[in-house]
N, CA, C and O atoms as a GROMACS GRO file, in nm:
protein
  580
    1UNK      N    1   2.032  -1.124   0.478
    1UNK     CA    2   1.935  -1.029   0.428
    1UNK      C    3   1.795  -1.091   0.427
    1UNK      O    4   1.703  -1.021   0.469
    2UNK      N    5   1.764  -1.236   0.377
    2UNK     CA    6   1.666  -1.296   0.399
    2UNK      C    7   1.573  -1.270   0.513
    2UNK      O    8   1.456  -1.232   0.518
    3UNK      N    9   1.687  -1.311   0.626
    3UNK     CA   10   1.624  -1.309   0.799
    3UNK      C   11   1.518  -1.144   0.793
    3UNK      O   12   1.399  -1.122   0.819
    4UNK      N   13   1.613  -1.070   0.753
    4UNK     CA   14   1.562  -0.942   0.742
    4UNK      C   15   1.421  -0.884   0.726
    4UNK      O   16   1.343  -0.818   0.795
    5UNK      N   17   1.426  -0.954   0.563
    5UNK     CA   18   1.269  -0.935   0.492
    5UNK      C   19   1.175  -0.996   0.624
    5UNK      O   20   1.098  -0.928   0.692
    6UNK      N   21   1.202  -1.135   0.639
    6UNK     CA   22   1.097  -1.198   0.686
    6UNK      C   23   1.044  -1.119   0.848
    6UNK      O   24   0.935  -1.075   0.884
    7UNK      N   25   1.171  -1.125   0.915
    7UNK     CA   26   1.085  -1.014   1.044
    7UNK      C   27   1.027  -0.896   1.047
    7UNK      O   28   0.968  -0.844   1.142
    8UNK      N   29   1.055  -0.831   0.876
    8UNK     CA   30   0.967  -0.700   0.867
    8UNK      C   31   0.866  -0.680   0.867
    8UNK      O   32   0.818  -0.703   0.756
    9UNK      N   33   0.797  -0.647   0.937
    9UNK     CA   34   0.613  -0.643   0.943
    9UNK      C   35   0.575  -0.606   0.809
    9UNK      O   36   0.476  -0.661   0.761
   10UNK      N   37   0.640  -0.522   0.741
   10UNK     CA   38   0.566  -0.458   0.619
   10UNK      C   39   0.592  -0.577   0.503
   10UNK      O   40   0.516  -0.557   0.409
   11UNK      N   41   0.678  -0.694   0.482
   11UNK     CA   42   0.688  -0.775   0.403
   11UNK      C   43   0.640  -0.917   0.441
   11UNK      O   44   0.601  -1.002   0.361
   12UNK      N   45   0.649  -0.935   0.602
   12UNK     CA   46   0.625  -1.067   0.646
   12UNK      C   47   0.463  -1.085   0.669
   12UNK      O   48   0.387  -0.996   0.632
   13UNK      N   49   0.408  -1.218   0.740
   13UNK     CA   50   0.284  -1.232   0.792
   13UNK      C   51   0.185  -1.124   0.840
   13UNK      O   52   0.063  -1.142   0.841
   14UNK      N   53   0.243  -1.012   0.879
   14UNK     CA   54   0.184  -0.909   0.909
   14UNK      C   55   0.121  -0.796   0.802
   14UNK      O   56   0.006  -0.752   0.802
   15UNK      N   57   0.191  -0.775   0.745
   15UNK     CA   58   0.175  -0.711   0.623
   15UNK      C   59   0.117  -0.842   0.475
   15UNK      O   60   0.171  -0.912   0.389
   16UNK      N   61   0.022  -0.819   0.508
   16UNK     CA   62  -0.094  -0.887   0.384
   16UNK      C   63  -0.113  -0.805   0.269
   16UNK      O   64  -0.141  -0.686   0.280
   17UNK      N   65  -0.101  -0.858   0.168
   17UNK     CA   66  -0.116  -0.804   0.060
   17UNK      C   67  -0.277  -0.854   0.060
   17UNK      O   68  -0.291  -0.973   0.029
   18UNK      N   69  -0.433  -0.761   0.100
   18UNK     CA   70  -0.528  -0.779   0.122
   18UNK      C   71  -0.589  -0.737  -0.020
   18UNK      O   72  -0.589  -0.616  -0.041
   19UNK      N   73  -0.635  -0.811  -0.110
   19UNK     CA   74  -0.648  -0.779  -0.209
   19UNK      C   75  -0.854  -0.803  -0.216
   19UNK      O   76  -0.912  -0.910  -0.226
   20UNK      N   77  -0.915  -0.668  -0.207
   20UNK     CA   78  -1.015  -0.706  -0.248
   20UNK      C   79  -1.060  -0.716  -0.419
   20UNK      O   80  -1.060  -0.623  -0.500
   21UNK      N   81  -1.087  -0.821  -0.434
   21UNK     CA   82  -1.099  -0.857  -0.600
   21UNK      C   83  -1.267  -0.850  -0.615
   21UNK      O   84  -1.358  -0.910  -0.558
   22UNK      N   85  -1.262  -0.747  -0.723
   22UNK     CA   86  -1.360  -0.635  -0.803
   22UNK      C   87  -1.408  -0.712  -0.898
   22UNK      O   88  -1.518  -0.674  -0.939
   23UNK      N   89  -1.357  -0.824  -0.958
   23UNK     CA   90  -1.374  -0.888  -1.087
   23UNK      C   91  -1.482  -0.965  -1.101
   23UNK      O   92  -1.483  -1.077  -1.051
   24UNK      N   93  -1.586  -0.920  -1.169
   24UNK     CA   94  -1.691  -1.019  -1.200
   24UNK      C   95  -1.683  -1.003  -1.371
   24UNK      O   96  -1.609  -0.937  -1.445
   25UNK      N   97  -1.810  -1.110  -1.399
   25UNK     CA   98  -1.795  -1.115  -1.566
   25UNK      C   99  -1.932  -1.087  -1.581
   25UNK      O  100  -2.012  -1.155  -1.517
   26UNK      N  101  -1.984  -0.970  -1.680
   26UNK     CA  102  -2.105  -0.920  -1.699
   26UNK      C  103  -2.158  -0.996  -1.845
   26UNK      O  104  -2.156  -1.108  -1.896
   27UNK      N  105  -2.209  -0.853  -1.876
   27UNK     CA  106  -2.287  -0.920  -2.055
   27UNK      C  107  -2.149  -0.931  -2.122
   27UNK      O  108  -2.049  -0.864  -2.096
   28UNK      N  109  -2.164  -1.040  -2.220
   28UNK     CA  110  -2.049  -1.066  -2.328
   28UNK      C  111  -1.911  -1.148  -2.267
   28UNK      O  112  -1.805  -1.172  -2.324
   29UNK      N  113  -1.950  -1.176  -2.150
   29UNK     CA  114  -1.810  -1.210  -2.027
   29UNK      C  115  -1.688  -1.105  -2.037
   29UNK      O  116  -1.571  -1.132  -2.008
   30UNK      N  117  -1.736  -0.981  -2.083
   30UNK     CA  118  -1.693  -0.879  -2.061
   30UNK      C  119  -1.641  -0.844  -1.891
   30UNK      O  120  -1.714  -0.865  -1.795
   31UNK      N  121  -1.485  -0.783  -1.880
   31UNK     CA  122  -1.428  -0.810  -1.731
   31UNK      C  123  -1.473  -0.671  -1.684
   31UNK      O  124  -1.430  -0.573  -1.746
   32UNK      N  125  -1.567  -0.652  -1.564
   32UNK     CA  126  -1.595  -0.531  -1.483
   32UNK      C  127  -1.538  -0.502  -1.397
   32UNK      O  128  -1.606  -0.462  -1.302
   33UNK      N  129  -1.389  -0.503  -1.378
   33UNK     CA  130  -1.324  -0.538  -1.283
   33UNK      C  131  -1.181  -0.570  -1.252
   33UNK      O  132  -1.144  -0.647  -1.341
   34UNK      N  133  -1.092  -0.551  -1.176
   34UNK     CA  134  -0.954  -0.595  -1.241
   34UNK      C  135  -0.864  -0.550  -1.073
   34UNK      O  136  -0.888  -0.473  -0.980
   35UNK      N  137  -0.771  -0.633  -1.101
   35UNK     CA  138  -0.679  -0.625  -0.988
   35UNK      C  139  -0.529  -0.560  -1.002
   35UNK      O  140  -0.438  -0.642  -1.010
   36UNK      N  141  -0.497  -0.438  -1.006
   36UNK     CA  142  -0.402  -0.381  -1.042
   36UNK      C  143  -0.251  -0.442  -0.992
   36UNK      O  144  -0.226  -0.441  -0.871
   37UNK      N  145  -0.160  -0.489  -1.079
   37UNK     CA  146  -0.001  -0.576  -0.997
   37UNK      C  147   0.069  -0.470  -0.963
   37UNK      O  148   0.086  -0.375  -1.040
   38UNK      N  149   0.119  -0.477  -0.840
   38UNK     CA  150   0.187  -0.417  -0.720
   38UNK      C  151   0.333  -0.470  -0.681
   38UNK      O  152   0.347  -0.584  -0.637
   39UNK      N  153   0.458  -0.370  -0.703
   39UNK     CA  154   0.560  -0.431  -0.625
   39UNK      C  155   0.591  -0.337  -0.477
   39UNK      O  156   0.537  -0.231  -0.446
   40UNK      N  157   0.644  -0.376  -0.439
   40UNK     CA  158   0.649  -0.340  -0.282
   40UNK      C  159   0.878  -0.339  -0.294
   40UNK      O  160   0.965  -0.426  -0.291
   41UNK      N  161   0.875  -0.243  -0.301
   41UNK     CA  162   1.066  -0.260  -0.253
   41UNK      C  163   1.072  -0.199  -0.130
   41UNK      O  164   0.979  -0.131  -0.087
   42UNK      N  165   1.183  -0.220  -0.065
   42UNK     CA  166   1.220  -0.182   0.028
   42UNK      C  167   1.378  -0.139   0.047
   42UNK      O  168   1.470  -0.220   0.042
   43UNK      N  169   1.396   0.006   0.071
   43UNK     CA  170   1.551  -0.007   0.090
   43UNK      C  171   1.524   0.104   0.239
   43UNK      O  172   1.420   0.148   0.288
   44UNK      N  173   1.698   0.125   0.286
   44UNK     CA  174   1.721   0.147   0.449
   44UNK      C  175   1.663   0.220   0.516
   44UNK      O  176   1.664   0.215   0.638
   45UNK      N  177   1.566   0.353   0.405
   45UNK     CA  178   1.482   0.438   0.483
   45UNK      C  179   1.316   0.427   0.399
   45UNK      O  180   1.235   0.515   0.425
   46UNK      N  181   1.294   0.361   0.341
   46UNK     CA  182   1.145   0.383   0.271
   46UNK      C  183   1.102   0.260   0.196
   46UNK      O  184   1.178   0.199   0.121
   47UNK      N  185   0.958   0.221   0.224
   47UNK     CA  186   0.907   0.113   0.081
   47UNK      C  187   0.878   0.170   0.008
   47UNK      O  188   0.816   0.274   0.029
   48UNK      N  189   0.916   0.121  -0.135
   48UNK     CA  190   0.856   0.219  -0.263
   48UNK      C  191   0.762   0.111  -0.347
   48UNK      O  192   0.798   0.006  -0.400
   49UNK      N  193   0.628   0.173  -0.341
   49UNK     CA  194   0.532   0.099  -0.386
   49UNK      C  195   0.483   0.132  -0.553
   49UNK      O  196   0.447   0.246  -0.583
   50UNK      N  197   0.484   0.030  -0.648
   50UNK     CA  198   0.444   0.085  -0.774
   50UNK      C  199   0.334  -0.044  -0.807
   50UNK      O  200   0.331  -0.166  -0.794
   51UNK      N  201   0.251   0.060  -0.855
   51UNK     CA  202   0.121   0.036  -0.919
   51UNK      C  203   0.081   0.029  -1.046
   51UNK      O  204   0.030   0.131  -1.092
   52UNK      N  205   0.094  -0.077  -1.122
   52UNK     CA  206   0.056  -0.031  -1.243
   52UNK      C  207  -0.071  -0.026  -1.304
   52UNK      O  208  -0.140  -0.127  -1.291
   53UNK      N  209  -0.137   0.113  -1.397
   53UNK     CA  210  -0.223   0.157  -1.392
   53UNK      C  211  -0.238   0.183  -1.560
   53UNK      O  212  -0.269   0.299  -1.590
   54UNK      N  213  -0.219   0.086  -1.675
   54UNK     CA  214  -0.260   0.170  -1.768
   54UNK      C  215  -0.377   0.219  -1.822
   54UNK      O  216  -0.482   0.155  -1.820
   55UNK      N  217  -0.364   0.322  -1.868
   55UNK     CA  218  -0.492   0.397  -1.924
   55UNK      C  219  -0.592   0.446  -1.799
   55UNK      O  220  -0.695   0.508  -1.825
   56UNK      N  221  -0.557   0.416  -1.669
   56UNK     CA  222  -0.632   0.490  -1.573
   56UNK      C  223  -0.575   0.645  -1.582
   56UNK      O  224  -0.459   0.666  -1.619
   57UNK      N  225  -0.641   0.722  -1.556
   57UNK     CA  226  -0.598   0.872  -1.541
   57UNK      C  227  -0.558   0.928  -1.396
   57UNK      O  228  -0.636   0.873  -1.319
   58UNK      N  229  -0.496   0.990  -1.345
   58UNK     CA  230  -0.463   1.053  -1.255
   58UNK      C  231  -0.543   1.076  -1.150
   58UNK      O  232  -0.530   1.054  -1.030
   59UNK      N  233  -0.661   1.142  -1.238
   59UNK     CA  234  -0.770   1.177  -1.103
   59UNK      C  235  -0.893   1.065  -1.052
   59UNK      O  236  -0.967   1.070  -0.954
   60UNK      N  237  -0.880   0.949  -1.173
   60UNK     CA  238  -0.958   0.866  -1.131
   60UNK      C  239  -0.884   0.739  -1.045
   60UNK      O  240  -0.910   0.619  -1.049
   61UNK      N  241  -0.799   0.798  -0.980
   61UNK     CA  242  -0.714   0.725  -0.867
   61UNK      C  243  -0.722   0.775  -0.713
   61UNK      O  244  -0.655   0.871  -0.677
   62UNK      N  245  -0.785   0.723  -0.648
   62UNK     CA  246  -0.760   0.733  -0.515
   62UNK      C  247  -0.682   0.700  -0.371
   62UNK      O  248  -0.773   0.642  -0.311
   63UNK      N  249  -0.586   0.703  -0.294
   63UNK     CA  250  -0.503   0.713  -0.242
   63UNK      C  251  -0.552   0.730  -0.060
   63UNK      O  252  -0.567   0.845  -0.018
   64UNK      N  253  -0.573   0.608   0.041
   64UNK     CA  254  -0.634   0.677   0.148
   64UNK      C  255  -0.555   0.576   0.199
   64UNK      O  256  -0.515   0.472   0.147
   65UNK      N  257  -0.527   0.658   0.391
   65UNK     CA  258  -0.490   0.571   0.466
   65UNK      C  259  -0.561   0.605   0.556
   65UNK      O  260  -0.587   0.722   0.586
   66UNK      N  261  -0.624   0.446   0.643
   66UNK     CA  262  -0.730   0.438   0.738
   66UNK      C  263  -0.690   0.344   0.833
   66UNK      O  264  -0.696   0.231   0.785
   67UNK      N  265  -0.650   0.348   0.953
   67UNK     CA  266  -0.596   0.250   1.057
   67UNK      C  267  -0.516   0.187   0.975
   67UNK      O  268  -0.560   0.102   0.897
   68UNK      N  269  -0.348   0.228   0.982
   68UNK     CA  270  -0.248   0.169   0.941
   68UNK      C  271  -0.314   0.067   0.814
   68UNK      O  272  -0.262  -0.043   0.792
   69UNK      N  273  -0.403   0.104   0.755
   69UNK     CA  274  -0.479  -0.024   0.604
   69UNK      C  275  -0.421   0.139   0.505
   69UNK      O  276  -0.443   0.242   0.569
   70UNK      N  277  -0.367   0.157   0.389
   70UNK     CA  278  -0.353   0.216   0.301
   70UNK      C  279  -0.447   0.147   0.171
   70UNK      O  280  -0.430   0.026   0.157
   71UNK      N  281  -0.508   0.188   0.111
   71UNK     CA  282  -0.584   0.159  -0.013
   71UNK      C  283  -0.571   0.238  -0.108
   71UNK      O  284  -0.545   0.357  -0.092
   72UNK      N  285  -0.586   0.184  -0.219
   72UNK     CA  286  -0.561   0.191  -0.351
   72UNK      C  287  -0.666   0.196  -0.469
   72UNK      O  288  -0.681   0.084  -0.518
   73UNK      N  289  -0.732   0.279  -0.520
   73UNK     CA  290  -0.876   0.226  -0.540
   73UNK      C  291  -0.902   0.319  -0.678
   73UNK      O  292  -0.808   0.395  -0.700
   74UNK      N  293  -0.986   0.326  -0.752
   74UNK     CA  294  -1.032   0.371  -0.857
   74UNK      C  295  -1.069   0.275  -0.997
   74UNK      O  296  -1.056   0.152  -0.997
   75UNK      N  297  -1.108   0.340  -1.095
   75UNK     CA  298  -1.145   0.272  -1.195
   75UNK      C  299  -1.083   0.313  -1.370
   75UNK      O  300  -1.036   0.422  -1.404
   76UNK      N  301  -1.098   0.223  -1.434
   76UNK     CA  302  -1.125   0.258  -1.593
   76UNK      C  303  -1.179   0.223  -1.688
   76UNK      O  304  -1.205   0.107  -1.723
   77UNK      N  305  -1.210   0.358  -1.761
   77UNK     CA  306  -1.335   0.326  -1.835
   77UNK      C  307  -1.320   0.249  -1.973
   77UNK      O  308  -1.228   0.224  -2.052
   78UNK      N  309  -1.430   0.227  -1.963
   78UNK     CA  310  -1.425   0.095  -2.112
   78UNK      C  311  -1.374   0.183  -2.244
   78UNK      O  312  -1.399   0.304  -2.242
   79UNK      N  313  -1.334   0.152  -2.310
   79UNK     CA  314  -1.320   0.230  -2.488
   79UNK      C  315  -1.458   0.166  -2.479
   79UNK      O  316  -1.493   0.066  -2.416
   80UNK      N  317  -1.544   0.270  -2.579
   80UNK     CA  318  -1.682   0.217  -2.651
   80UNK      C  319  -1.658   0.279  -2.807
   80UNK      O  320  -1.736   0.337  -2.882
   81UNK      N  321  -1.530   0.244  -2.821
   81UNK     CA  322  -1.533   0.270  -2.985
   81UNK      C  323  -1.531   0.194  -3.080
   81UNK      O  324  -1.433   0.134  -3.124
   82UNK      N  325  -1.660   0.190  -3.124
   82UNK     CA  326  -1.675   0.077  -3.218
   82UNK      C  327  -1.761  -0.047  -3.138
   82UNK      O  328  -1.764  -0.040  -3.015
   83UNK      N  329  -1.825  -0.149  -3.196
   83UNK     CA  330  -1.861  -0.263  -3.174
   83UNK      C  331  -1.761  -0.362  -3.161
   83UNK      O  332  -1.723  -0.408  -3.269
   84UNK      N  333  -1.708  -0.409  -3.060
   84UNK     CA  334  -1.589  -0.496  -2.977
   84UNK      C  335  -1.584  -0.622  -3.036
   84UNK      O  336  -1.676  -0.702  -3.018
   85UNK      N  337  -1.503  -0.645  -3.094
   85UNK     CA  338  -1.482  -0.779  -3.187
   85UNK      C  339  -1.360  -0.855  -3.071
   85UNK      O  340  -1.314  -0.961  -3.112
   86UNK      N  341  -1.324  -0.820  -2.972
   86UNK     CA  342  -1.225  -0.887  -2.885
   86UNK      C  343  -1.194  -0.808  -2.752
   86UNK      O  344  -1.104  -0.723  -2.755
   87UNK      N  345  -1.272  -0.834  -2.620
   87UNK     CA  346  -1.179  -0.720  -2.534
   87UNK      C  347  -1.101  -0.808  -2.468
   87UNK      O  348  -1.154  -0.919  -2.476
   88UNK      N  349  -1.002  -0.811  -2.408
   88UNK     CA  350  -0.918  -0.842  -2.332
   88UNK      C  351  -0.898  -0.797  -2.228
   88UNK      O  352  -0.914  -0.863  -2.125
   89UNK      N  353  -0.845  -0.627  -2.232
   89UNK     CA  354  -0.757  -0.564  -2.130
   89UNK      C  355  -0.919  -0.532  -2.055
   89UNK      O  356  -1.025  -0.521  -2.118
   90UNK      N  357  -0.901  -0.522  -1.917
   90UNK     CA  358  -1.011  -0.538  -1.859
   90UNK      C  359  -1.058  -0.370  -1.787
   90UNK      O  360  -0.990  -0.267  -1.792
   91UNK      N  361  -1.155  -0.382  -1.743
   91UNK     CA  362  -1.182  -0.240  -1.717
   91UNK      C  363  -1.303  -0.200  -1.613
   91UNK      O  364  -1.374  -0.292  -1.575
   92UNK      N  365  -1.323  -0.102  -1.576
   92UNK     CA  366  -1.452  -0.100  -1.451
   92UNK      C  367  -1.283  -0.076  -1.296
   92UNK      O  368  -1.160  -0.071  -1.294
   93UNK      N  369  -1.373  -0.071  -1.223
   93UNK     CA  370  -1.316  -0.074  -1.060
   93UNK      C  371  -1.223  -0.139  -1.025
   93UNK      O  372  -1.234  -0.254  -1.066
   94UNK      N  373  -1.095  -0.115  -0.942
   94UNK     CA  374  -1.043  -0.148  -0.894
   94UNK      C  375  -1.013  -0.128  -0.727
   94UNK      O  376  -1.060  -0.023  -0.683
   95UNK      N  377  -0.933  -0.224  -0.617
   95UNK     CA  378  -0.913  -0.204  -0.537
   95UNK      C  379  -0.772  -0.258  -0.454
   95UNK      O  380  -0.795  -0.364  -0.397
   96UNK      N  381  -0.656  -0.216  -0.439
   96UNK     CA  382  -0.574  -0.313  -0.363
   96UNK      C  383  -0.559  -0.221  -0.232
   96UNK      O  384  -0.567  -0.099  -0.218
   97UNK      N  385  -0.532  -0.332  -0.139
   97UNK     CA  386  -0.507  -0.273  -0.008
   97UNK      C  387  -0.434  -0.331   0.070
   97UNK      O  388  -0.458  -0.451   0.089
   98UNK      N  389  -0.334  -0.275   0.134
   98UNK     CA  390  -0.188  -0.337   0.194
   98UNK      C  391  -0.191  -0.228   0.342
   98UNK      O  392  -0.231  -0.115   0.370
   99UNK      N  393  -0.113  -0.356   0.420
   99UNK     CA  394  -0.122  -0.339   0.598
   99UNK      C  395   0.011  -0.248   0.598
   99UNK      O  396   0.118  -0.271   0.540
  100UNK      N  397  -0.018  -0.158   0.666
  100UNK     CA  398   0.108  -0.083   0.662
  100UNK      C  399   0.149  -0.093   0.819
  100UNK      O  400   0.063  -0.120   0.904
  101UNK      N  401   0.291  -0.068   0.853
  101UNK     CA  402   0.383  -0.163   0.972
  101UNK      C  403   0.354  -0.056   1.077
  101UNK      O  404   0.346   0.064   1.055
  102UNK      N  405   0.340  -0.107   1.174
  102UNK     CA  406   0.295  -0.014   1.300
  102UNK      C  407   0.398   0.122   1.311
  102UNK      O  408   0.520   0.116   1.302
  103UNK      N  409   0.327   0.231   1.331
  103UNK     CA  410   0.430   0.358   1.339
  103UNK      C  411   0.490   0.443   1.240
  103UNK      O  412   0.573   0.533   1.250
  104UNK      N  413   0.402   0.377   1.102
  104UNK     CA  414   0.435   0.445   0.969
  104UNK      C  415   0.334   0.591   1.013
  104UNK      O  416   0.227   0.592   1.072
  105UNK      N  417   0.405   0.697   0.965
  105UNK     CA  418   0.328   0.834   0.986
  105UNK      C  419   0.285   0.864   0.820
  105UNK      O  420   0.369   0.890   0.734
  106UNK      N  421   0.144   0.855   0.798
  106UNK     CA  422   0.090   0.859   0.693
  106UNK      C  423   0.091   1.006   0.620
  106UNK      O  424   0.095   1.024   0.499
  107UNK      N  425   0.087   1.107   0.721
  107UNK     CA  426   0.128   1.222   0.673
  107UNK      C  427   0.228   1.232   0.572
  107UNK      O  428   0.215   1.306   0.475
  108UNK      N  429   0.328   1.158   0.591
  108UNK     CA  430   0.480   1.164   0.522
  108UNK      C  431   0.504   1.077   0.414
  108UNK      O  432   0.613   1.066   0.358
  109UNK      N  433   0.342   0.979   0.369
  109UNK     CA  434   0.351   0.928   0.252
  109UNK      C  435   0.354   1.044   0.144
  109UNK      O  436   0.313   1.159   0.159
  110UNK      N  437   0.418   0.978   0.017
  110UNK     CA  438   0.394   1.075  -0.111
  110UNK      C  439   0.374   0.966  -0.241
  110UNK      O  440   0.415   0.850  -0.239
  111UNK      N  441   0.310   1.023  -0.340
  111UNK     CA  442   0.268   0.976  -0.422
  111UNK      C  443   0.311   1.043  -0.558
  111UNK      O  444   0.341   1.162  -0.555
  112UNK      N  445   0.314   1.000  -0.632
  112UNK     CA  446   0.335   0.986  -0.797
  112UNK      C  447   0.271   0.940  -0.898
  112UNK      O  448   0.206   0.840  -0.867
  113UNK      N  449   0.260   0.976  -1.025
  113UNK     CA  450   0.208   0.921  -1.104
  113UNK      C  451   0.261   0.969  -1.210
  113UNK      O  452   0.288   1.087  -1.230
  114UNK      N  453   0.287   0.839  -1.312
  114UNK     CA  454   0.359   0.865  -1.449
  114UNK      C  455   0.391   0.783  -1.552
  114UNK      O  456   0.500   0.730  -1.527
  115UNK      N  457   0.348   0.749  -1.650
  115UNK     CA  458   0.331   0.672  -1.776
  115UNK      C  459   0.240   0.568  -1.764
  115UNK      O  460   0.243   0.469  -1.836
  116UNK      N  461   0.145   0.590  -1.663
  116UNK     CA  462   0.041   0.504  -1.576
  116UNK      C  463   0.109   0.428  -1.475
  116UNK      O  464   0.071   0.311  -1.478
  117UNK      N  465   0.183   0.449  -1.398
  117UNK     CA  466   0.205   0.403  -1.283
  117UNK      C  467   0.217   0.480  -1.131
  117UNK      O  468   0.290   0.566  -1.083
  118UNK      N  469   0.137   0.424  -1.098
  118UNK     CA  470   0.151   0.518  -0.958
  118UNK      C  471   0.262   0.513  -0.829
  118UNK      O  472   0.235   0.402  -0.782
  119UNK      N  473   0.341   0.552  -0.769
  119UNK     CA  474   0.470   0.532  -0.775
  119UNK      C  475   0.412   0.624  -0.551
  119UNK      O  476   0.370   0.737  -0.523
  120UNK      N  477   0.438   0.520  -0.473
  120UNK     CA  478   0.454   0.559  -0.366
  120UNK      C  479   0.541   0.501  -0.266
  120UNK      O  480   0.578   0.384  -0.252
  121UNK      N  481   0.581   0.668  -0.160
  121UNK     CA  482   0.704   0.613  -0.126
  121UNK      C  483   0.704   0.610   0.061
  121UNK      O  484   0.765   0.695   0.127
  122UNK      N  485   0.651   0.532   0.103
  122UNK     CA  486   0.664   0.506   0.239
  122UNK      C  487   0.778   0.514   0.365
  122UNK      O  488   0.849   0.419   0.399
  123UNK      N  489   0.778   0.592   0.400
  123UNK     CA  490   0.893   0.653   0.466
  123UNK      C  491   0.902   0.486   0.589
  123UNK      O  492   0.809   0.407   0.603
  124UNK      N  493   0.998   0.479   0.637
  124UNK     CA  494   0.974   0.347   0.749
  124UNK      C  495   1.007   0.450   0.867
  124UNK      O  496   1.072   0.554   0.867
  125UNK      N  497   0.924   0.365   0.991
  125UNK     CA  498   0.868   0.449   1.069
  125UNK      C  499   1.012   0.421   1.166
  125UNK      O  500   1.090   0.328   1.140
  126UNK      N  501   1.030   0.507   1.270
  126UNK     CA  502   1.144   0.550   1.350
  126UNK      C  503   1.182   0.389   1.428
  126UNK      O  504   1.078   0.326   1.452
  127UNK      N  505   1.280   0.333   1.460
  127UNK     CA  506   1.293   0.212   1.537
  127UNK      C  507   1.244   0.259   1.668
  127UNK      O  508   1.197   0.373   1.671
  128UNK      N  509   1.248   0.197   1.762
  128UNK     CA  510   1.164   0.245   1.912
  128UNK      C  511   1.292   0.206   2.006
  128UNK      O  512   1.311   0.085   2.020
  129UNK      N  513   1.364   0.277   2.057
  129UNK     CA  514   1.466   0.221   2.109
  129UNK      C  515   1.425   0.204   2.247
  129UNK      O  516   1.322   0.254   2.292
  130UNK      N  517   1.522   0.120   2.327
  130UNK     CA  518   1.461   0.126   2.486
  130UNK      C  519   1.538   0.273   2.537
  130UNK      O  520   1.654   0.298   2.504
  131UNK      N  521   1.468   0.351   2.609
  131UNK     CA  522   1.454   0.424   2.716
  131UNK      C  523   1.593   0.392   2.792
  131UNK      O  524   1.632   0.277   2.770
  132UNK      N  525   1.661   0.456   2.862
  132UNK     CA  526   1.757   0.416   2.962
  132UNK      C  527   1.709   0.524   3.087
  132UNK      O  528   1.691   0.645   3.074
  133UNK      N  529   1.695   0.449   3.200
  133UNK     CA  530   1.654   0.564   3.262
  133UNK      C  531   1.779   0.526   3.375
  133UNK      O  532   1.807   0.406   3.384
  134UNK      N  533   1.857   0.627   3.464
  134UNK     CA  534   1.934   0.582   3.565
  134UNK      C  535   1.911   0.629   3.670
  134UNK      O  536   1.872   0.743   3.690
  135UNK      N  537   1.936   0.539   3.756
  135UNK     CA  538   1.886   0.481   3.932
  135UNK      C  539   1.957   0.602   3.972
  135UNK      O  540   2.034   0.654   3.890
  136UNK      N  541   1.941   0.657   4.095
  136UNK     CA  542   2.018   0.808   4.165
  136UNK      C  543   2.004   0.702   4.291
  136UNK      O  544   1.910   0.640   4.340
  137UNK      N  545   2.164   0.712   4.322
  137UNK     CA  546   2.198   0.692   4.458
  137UNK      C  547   2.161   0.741   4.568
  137UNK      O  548   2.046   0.742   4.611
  138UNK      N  549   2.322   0.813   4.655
  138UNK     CA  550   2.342   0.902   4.707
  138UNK      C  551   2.249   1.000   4.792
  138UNK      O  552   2.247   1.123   4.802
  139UNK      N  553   2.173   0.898   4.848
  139UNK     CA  554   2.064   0.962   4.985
  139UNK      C  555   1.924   0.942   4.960
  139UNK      O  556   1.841   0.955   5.050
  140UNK      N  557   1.877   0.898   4.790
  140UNK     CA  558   1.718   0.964   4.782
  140UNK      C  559   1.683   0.792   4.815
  140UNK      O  560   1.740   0.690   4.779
  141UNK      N  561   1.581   0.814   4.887
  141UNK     CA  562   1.474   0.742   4.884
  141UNK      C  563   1.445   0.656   4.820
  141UNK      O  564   1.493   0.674   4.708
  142UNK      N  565   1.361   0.522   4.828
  142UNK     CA  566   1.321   0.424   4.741
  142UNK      C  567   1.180   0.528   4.744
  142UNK      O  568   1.163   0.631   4.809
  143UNK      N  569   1.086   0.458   4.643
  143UNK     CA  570   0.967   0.505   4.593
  143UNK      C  571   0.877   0.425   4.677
  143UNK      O  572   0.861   0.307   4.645
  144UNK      N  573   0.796   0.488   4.815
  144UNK     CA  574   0.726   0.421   4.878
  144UNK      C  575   0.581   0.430   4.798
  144UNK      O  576   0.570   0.500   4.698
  145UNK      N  577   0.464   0.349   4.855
  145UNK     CA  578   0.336   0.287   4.793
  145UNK      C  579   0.293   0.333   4.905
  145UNK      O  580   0.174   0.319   4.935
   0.00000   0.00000   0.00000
């Protein structure tokens, strides 16, 4: 099963987990910025990709695929309640973006979202089998130039 993962374009060298990182530190070293954690599964017909997203909302999530690159992108907004005696959980823009395997039909992605996680399910694209084409005997011609 190992051998498996690794020749899959969508898990191996090919498939990069391209992470553009949003994160800078503003006034207060307050985080503007944040890198959302991503698992990637794979079973016999689809990758199922989950995103976790808390406290982002639904519509402030965006979802695009552009030359086999799928991205992941949106933001969340700060709480401004109250004068901040500690922030931690970080907030402002995000972006992840993952290589998707030659021949994935993006049409046929679908998406989800639910208890803040965004939940997508990548269909894997058709194997490419070889062609068989057969030679005809029986009188015809070779193919002259």
């Amino acid at each position: 099963m190992t051998n498996l993962l690794i020749r899959d374009p969508f898990l191996a060298a090919p498939f990069r987990l391209m992470d553009e990182l949003m994160r800078s530190t503003g006034n207060g070293n307050r985080v503007t910025g944040f890198t959302p954690l991503v698992d990637v599964h794979e079973t016999v017909d689809e990758y199922l990709v989950k995103v976790d997203l808390p406290g982002v909302k639904a519509d402030d999530v965006n979802v695009e695929v552009n030359d086999s690159v799928l991205s992941i992108s949106g933001s969340r907004v700060a709480d401004e309640t109250g004068q901040a005696q500690l922030v931690e959980r970080p907030y402002g823009s995000f972006v992840r973006t993952l290589t998707l395997p030659q021949g994935v039909d993006s049409d046929s992605i679908e998406a989800g979202y639910q208890d803040g996680v965004l939940e997508l399910r990548i269909p894997k694209p058709a194997e490419r089998k070889p062609k068989k084409i057969t030679i005809g005997g029986d009188g015809k011609k070779a193919i002259e130039k």
